[in-house]
Each structure stands twice: as C-alpha cells, then as structure tokens.
C-alpha positions, 0 to 999 in steps of 0.5 A, a space after each residue: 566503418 571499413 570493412 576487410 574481405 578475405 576467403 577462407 575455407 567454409 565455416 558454420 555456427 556464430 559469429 566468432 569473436 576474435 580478440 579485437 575484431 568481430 567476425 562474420 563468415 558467409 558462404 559464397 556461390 563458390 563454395 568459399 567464405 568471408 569474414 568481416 572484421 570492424 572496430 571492437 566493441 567497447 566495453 560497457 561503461 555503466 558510469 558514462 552511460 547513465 550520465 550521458 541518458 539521465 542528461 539526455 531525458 532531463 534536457 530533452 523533458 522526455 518524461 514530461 506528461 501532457 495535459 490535455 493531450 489528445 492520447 489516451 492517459 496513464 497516471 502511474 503513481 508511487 506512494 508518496 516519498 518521504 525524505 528521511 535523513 537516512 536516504 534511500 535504502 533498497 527497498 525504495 527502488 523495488 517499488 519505484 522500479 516496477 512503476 518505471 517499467 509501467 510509465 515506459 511501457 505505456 509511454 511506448 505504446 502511445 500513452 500521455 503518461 503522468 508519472 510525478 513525484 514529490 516530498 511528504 515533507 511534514 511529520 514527527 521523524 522529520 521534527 525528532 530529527 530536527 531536534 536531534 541534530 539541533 537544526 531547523 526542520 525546514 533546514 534538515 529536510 531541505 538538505 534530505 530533499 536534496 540527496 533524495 534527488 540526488 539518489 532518485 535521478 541517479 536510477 534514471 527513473 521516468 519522472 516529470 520533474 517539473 510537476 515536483 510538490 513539497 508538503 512543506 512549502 506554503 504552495 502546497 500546505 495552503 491547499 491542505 488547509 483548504 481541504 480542512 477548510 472544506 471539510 469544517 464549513 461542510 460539518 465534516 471537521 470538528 472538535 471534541 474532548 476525547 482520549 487518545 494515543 499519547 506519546 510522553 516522549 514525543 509529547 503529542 497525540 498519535 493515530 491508532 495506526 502509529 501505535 504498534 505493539 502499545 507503542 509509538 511506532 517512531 520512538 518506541 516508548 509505551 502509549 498512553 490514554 490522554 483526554 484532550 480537546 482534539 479535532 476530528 474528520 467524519 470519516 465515519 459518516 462514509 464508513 458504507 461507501 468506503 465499504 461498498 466502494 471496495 468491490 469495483 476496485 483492482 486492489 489485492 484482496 489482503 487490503 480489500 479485507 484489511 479495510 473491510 475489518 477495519 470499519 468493522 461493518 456489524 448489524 444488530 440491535 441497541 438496547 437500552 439498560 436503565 440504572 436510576 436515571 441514566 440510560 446505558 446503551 448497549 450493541 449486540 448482534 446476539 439479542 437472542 441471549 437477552 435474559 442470559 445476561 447477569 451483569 453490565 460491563 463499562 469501558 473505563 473511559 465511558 462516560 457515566 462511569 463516575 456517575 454511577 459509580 457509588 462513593 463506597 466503590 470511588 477509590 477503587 474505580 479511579 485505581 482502577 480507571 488511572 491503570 487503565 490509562 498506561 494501557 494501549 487498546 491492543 494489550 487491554 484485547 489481548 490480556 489473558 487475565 481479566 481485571 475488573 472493578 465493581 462500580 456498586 450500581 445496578 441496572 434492569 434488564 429491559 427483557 426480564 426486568 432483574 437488576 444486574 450489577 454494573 461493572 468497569 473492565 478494560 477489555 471492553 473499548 470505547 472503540 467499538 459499539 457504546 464502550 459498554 457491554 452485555 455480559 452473557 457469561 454461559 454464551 461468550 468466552 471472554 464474559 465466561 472468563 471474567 465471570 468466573 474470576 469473580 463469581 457471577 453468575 453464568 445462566 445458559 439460555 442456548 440449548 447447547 448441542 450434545 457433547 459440548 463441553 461442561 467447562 466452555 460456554 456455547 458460543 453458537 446459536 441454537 434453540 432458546 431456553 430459560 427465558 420468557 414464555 414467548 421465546 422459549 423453544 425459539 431457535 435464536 434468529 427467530 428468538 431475537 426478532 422477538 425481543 426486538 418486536 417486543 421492546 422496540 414499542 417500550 422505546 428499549 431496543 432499536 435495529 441498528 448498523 454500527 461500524 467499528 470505523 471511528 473519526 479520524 483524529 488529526 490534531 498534533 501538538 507539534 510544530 513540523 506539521 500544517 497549522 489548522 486554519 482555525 480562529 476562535 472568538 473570544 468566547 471559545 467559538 471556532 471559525 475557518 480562516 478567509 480563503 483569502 487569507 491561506 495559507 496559515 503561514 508555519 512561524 519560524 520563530 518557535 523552540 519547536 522542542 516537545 512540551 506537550 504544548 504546540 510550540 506555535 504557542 510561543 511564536 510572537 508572530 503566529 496571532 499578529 493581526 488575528 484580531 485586526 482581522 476576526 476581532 477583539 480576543 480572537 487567537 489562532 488554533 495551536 495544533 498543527 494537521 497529522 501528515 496523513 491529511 498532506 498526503 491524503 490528497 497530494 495525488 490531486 495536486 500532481 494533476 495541476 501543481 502550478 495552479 495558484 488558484 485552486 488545489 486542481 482545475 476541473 479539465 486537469 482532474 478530469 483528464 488525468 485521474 483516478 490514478 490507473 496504477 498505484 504501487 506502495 507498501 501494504 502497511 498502509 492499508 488502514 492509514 493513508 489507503 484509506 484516509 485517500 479514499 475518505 478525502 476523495 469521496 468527501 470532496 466528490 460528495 461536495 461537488 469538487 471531484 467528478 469520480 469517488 475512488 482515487 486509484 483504481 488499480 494497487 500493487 504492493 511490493 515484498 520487501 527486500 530483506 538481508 541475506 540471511 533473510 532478516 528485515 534490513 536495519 541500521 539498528 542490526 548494520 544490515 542496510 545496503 545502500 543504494 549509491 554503493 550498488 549503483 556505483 559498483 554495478 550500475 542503476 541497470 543492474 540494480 533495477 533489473 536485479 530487483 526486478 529479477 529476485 523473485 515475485 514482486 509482491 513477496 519478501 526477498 533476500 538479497 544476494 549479491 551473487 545476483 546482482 553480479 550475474 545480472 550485471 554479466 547478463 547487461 554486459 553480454 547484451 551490450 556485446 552481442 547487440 553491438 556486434 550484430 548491430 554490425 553485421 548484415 541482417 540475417 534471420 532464422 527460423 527458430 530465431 524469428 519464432 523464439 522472438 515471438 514468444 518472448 515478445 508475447 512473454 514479456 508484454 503479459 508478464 508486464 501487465 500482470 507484474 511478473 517482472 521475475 519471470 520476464 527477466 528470466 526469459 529475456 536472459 533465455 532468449 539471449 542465450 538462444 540467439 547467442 548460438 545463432 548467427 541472426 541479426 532479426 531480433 536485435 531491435 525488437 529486443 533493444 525495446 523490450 529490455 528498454 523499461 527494465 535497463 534504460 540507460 543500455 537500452 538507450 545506449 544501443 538505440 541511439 548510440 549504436 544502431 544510430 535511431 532517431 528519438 528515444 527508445 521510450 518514446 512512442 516513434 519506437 513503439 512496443 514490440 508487437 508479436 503475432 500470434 499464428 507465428 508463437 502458435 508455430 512452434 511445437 514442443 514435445 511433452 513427456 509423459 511420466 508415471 511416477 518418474 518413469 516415461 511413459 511416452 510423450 504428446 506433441 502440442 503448440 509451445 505454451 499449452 495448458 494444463 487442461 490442454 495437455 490432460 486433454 492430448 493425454 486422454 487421447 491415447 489409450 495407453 496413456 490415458 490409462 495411467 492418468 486414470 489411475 493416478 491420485 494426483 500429477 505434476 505439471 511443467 508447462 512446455 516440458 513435462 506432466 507426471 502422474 503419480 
C-alpha cells in the first residue's frame, strides 16, 4: 500500500471521501495538514463474499462441535426440519437465524457448541406428495433433502454437518424402533380397540393435535370416529411429572399453560352409579351436588352404552350413535344445540337412592374423566341446557346467592339445600367431605386424581413412516423383534397408495423369514410408527449420530445434554413439546438418561406474515422465497432484516423497504471499516464510551432475545462513529456484528484487516465492555407536565425508571408536579412526562 503525502491547509471533522481515494487529514506541530489516499474500497459483492466464507467454514469444519472437550458445552437446537417439496420459505430463517446468533455467540465466548441439523424425513405430506407426483417417497424427499441443503448452507449457518441424521435411513429408524421397543417390554407400549381420528381421504388414523377445526390438518377433509385396533404409548402414566417438571424449566409461560391444560390435572371423587348389573362410574369435582342430579349422561362410544340400551330405545340409539361418529371432539364441545337420546335404562343415585333415567348425549367425551356424567341441571350450564330441551327435571340443592338470576343455574359454590339431613345446611366443601366419608364405606365413592392427558396413539396405516418392530404369534400374542434383528427394514416393494390397509400388507418381502425366526403362523405387524415417535428423540441421536451400537453413548449424553436453547414454533405445545419430554422422562425412569427434561430453555419465533399483514400461502400467492432474496440482497441481509423487523417472538409483516435499508446499513459497514481500517489508529472520547455501551447493549439484548433492538443500535453507533474520525472501535464492532452477518464479518476480519482464524472463533473473543467506562457518560433528561418542560435532571446513560422518579423527587419544584400527576410517560436516556 503506497501512501501519498501532500500539505494542505488545516481541516477538521471525518474522513472525507474523494471519488476513489480515501482520505485522512492530520495536523502537524506546523500548524499544517496531511491527507493520505490509498486504493479504493471495492464495492461489497455479497455473491463472492458468501461464496468465499461458506467455502472457507465447510473445509475449515469451523462448526464442528467437540465431544468431550474440556470447555464448558452449549447445545443449541432448531425444532426439527422437515423437508417439504415446497423448500424453504421465510419463516424458516427467522428461527434458525436467532439460534446462528446464540451458537456464534457462545462459540465466541469460549463454548464447545453442538448446533446439528437433520431431516424428519417420515410422515403423510412426504407419502401424499409421493402420490401426488407418482414417485417413490424415499425418491421425492431424497431430491427435497437435497434443495433444503441447498437453501440452508446458502445462509451460512453454523451447522455441524457432519452430525446430519435422516429419519428415513435404517441408521436411524433402527433406534426409533428401538425406543418402541423399550418402551413394550417395559409395559409402556400397548395395544387396544379404540376410536380414533380417522381421515377418509388420507385413509389413516390421526393424533388429536392433527385434527384442527374437525379436520385433517394436512388435507382438509372432515374427521371421522373409526374404532380400530391401535397401539399405545403410557404417556398418561407420567401425566404428574410432565405436570410438575414444567416448573423448573425456562420456557414461555403461554406453553408451560398450554401443557398444564392439556393434561387436564383434576381432583375429586368417583362415584359408582349402578343400573341392574352394571356399575357406571362417574368423575366429579362437585360431590356437594350429589342428590341434585336428575339424570345420568353417557359418551356415545362408552362402553355399556349397547347393554343398557333397551330393545324399545335400539334404533334410535344406534341413529344416533352412527351421527356421533362424523363428528369431531371440538364441534361435539362446541355446539350450541344439544342433542341427545334416551337409552330407556335407569340407575340409582348412590346418595338418595332414586332412580334416574340414563341418557347418551355427544357433549359428553370419552376423552375426559369416564365418558359418563352426572347430570346437575339446577347447577351447571350445559346440564341446565339439555334439561330444558328435553324436559327433566332441574332440582336446586345450592342456596343461590340474592339477585341470581331465576332463568341461569348457579354455577358457584355455597350453602347446601335439599338434600339429606346430615348435609343440609353445609356450605359445599364441607357437604362433599361428607358424601364421600359416607359412601367411601358402601364401597360408592373414591377420592381420586384424574387427568385430562390420554395415551398417545402412534399407529398408522400408511406406509412413509417406521415400521413397528411387532411380530404376532399364530395366535394373536404380540412380541418385540430381537435387538439383533433391527431394524424392521421399510419394503420397497408396495403401491404405498391409501387403502385404509397399511400397504406393507401387500409387499411379498415384509413377512419373508418371520416364521423361520418366531415361528410357525408368525406375521409382522402392519402400521407403521406416527412421525412424532422420530422426532421425539432425535435430539439424543445428535449427541452420538454415528454410533452403531446404541441410539447414544452415556459420556456423550452426559456431556452434551439437556439441550440449553431450544427455538421453534409454539404450535407444537401439545404435540412434539411433549411427546419429547414423555420420551426422555420414560427412558430416564428406565435407567437409559441421567436427566428427565430434554431442553431447558425455549424461545418461540412470531411469524412473518405478507405485507398486508395476512398469513403468507402458496393458496393466497403471497410466498416470498428465500433463494430470490438471497440472491438480490444477500443471506447478511436477510438474516439481519429478520432479525431487525420487530420483537422475535411476535408476528411481523414483511416489507421489502426494510430489507433494502438493511442492505444499505451492510454496505455502509463494509465502506467505513474498510476505509478506517486504513487509516492510523485514533481514538475519541465520545467514540470510546458510545462503544461501551453498544457492547453492553448487544451482549444483554442477545442473552434476552431482543435481537431488533441490537440491530437498531448497531446501525446508531455506525451513524455516531461515521461523524467522527476514530478508528478504536473498528475491531470490536467487526465482533459484535459477526453472529448477525457472518459472511461481512468474515469479510472484514480476515480479508481486510488481515486476522488470523475466524472471526466465530473463540481466539477473536466476544467484545468485553467496562462498566465504570458505560457509567461515564451522562445524559440530561427532561422534565415535562403535560408536554410543557419543566426543567430537566442529569444521570448516568441507562438510568431507570425508578432512578429517575428518584432525581425527580429531589427537586422541590418538580417533585411538585410528579405529585399531582395521575400517571407519567418514561423514555429511557431522554425524557419522563407527567400528566
């Protein structure tokens, strides 16, 4: 670099720039200046620079994570990728952006960090897709794999490739049916006749979570109730620690409820109604309004409902039962009109002893409690309701509090009327302890814990998807298949198209040597394992990916989990979330896992809608994709714009201004690093102490997710330092911007200020920022009533609100003002307004 040294008269403020030179003036003892000029700055190429870094990392392995390594871990983990024909869209690199930033964050400060990805490869779209093209599964989502590989490392995200797992690949569906295994000679997998969800398009069984609005969440079609044999996972039998285990972890709290509701935690009593021979059990948290029940209510499905149905009242039962059945479980909660048949049975009240008619209505669901109800119409709205439509009697045995009104039922608790001598008088909780004390001894009642949670049902008759590693006997008996003999190879020779049978059914080489091996009449079972199971552990697989032994081995497990950061979408609160936690905590309980909760921190990202604020749709032509914004604006862009739009876990909409005055902000940074990079080092006060705060800044915005508003004061800093002819905080920010645009940081580090190693290594380190130096510069805050300034206080930058009212309290005459005021409006560093 040659430099060119002229005198010129003295001139202050910035560097100038002058059409191909850069320009520096210094003054001299003399009183006279000098200007330097070098080279121009070349313009910023995002193509060639993107190129040159993803190149760089992949044959470098910057990113691969360490096992066993003596450095404290950080496992950051995106929700699992599942590669749709579709590719991917812009919402995929919101998420996977925010934890880019965590795993080169921590990688900066000295952590092992495991970031790996991989492909829930199994499932209906994949299969529906498959059909729809008239290609093999395995071929369609080898060739998606592909270009989701493709789009991903075009982001340059911090991935260890070499830890990539395919749900799809024997390697990795011999673990999955290792777990079902497991789980079956453990008793925690099992088999049963039971309704279920059933799509007649897709012609197979769906999770209570794929049914959205009585629909198949995949293809739209109406929901039906379909009995079938199925297999089971004992999820329920862990419904209180999934409960209890939600408390010490870091998750929203909008999940943490979500889960709560969803297993339904209730305490009451069970009480025994009998009707000739049968017994019918019946939940209630309410046995204070024992003797106000005037009738029985039955689930369609329950299981007595055809033996105490009498031969007058059979036909319409079974109308009425067979309508029941095109009914999903939300339309039968949520109908305002009640529907109901007559069975022509009665059963006695176990307090009273008075015979009251049995009914079947479909808003009462098997999926909570016994799928049978005590009807107490004077004291519950829905009861109330049905009894009025069809005429039975409402009796009131809850004082009801004055001014209630006469058409509603009372719905609260109070002081007990109407029934026996010993509970008259009684305020309800007191009233119920009696009715349980006084037939707990007849063997009619039981206090009991009941939970909304029920098994989770994991058979489908489709064939994209894990076989289960089941072999029956010839007479019917079920057995795991031999550890030895997983995995359950996936045939290829089946018409996998939906029959409402598993195709595997129709391969002539699924059953060859199951008879050799189990004996005589033995057969393979048909379904195939709901996709959840795969993604249910594949966060223990990433530990240890290559081991052919076991699904993970114990020192890797030990070192790299539980997860520390987990980011993924919130509508999986009820599915995969916990279905993840149920696995962990079965194999934990088993002995296989040292630890019983799988990620101990969780971030949900918003989504990113069209610009006119509606949800983005190939239906609605309002998807923008990725590859077109990469290659107009650059991944940099991208990934700091989605970072920059508003708080991470809200819904944005898109703006293409945005994205354009980020791309300016990227090039502006490349410029003036370039350009001071070349110039002699010179500091600034002001500089110096803006760069503390920003380093603090960013640094705390990072650990509590505001990436918006760590963008937002990078771009302030640059216009402050841009004023200004100090070169001090050139390397420091080059750091700090690293996690946010790689590839320039990259760019500056290496190639223009001529470092040694990656700039997301931990040789480069994370910014440090002293904190007497951010506590040096104070800012003056005005004092408003109503608008008006009424004078003003001076503190140290970043004060806080109570710090502030504090300053304020001190003057006289305005502490006046704040005293009289109702209410006042806080900006922090510049102004409080009482009004």
């Amino acid at each position: 670099m040659a430099w060119r040294r002229s005198p010129v008269r003295i001139r202050y403020g910035p560097p100038q720039r002058r059409k191909s030179s850069i320009v520096r003036i210094d003054q001299n003892k003399l009183g006279l200046a000098f200007w330097y000029t070098t080279e121009v700055v070349e313009k910023y190429d995002h193509k060639q620079i993107e190129a040159k870094w993803q190149k760089y990392w992949a044959e470098n392995q910057t990113f691969q994570a360490q096992d066993g390594d003596k450095r404290p871990k950080f496992y950051a983990l995106d929700m699992f990728a599942y590669p749709s024909g579709d590719g991917l869209h812009t919402g995929h690199p919101r998420s996977y952006t925010a934890t880019d930033i965590f795993a080169r964050y921590y990688r900066m400060k000295g952590f092992n960090v495991l970031r790996p990805i991989g492909w829930d490869a199994f499932g209906l779209p994949a299969e529906n897709y498959a059909i729809k093209v008239g290609k093999p599964p395995a071929e369609t989502t080898a060739e998606n794999i592909i270009n989701f590989t493709r789009q991903v490392k075009s982001f340059g995200f911090a991935y260890d490739w070499d830890r990539e797992v395919n749900t799809a690949e024997p390697s990795y569906y011999k673990w999955t049916q290792w777990v079902f295994k497991v789980l079956f000679d453990n008793e925690l997998a099992y088999q049963k006749e039971a309704y279920a969800n059933w799509c007649p398009k897709d012609q197979t069984v769906l999770a209570n979570e794929q049914v959205v609005n009585g629909c198949c969440e995949r293809c739209g079609t109406q929901v039906e109730q379909k009995k079938l044999k199925q297999w089971f996972f004992k999820i329920t039998d862990f419904a209180e620690e999934l409960l209890t285990g939600l408390d010490k972890l870091d998750w929203p709290e909008s999940t943490k409820v979500g889960q709560r509701n969803w297993i339904g935690k209730s305490e009451g009593v069970m009480l025994t109604f009998r009707s000739g021979d049968f017994d019918i059990e019946v939940f209630t948290t309410r046995a204070d309004t024992l003797f106000g029940v005037t009738y029985l209510v039955l689930a369609p499905e329950h299981e007595l409902v055809g033996k105490l149905t009498t031969a007058e009242q059979q036909s319409a039962v079974e109308k009425y039962v067979a309508e029941t059945k095109k009914k999903s479980s939300l339309d039968r909660t949520v109908a305002k009109e009640k529907t109901g048949v007559f069975t022509g049975s009665f059963a006695a009240n176990p307090g009273s002893g008075d015979q009251v008619p049995i009914w079947i209505a479909d808003y009462v669901l098997t999926e909570y409690g016994t799928g049978a109800i005590m009807a107490v119409p004077a004291h519950d709205e829905r009861d109330f309701e049905f009894a009025k439509k069809f005429d039975l009697p409402i009796k009131e045995v809850i004082e009801a509090l004055a001014g209630w009104p006469k058409d509603k039922p009372y719905t609260e608790y109070g002081k007990v009327k109407n029934s026996v001598v010993w509970a008259d008088g009684l305020l309800s909780e007191d009233a119920a302890l009696e009715v349980i004390e006084e037939l707990e001894h007849k063997g009619l009642a039981k206090a009991v814990t009941i939970y909304r949670l029920h098994d989770w049902l994991i058979s489908r008759q489709r064939y994209w998807g894990a076989p289960i590693p089941i072999v029956y006997s010839a007479d019917g008996t079920p057995q795991s298949v031999a550890a030895e003999d997983l995995p359950v190879m996936l045939p290829t020779d089946v018409d996998f198209k939906p029959t409402g049978e598993s195709p595997l059914a129709k391969s002539q080489t699924f059953q060859a040597g199951v008879e050799e091996k189990y004996g005589k009449g033995a057969h393979r079972e048909l379904d195939t394992m709901d996709t959840f199971v795969c993604s249910s552990w594949y966060f223990l697989r990433y530990c240890d990916p290559r081991n052919d032994k076991e699904f993970a081995g114990k020192k890797s497990l030990k070192y790299w989990m539980p997860v520390d950061l987990y980011i993924g979408g919130a509508e999986h609160t009820n599915g995969h979330l916990l279905y993840a936690r149920f696995i962990t905590k079965a194999l934990h309980k088993l002995g296989y896992l040292d630890f019983d909760e799988p990620f101990l921190k969780l971030r949900h990202q918003g989504l990113i809608l069209a610009a006119d604020g509606e949800k983005m749709s190939k239906s609605k032509g309002n998807v923008i994709n990725p590859d077109e914004l990469i290659e107009q604006y650059g991944a940099d862009a991208v990934r700091m714009y989605e970072m920059f739009m508003g708080p991470f876990d809200q819904a944005i909409a898109w703006d293409t201004n945005g994205i354009s005055g980020v791309r300016k902000f990227l090039e502006r940074v490349y410029r003036i690093v370039s350009e001071r990079t070349l110039m002699p080092y010179h500091e600034t006060v002001e500089t110096g102490v803006a760069l503390q705060r920003l380093i603090k800044k960013v640094t705390n915005d990072i650990e509590e997710m505001k990436f918006n508003t760590a963008v937002s004061g990078m771009m302030e800093f640059i216009n402050e330092a841009s004023k200004t002819d100090s070169t001090e905080w050139v390397q420091e920010f080059v750091r700090l911007i690293s996690p946010f645009a790689p590839h320039l940081a990259e760019e500056l580090w290496q190639g223009v200020m001529k470092k040694e190693g990656s700039v997301c290594e931990a040789t480069a380190g994370w910014p440090a920022f002293d904190e007497a130096k951010v506590a040096l510069q104070t800012v003056i805050i005005a004092v408003q009533e109503k608008g008006k300034l009424r004078g003003t206080v001076e503190l140290p930058a970043g004060a806080s609100e109570q710090e502030v009212l504090a300053m304020v309290s001190q003057n006289e005459k305005l502490k006046k003002i704040a005293d009289a005021a109702a209410k006042h409006i806080f900006v922090q560093d510049r102004v409080v307004n009482f009004i």
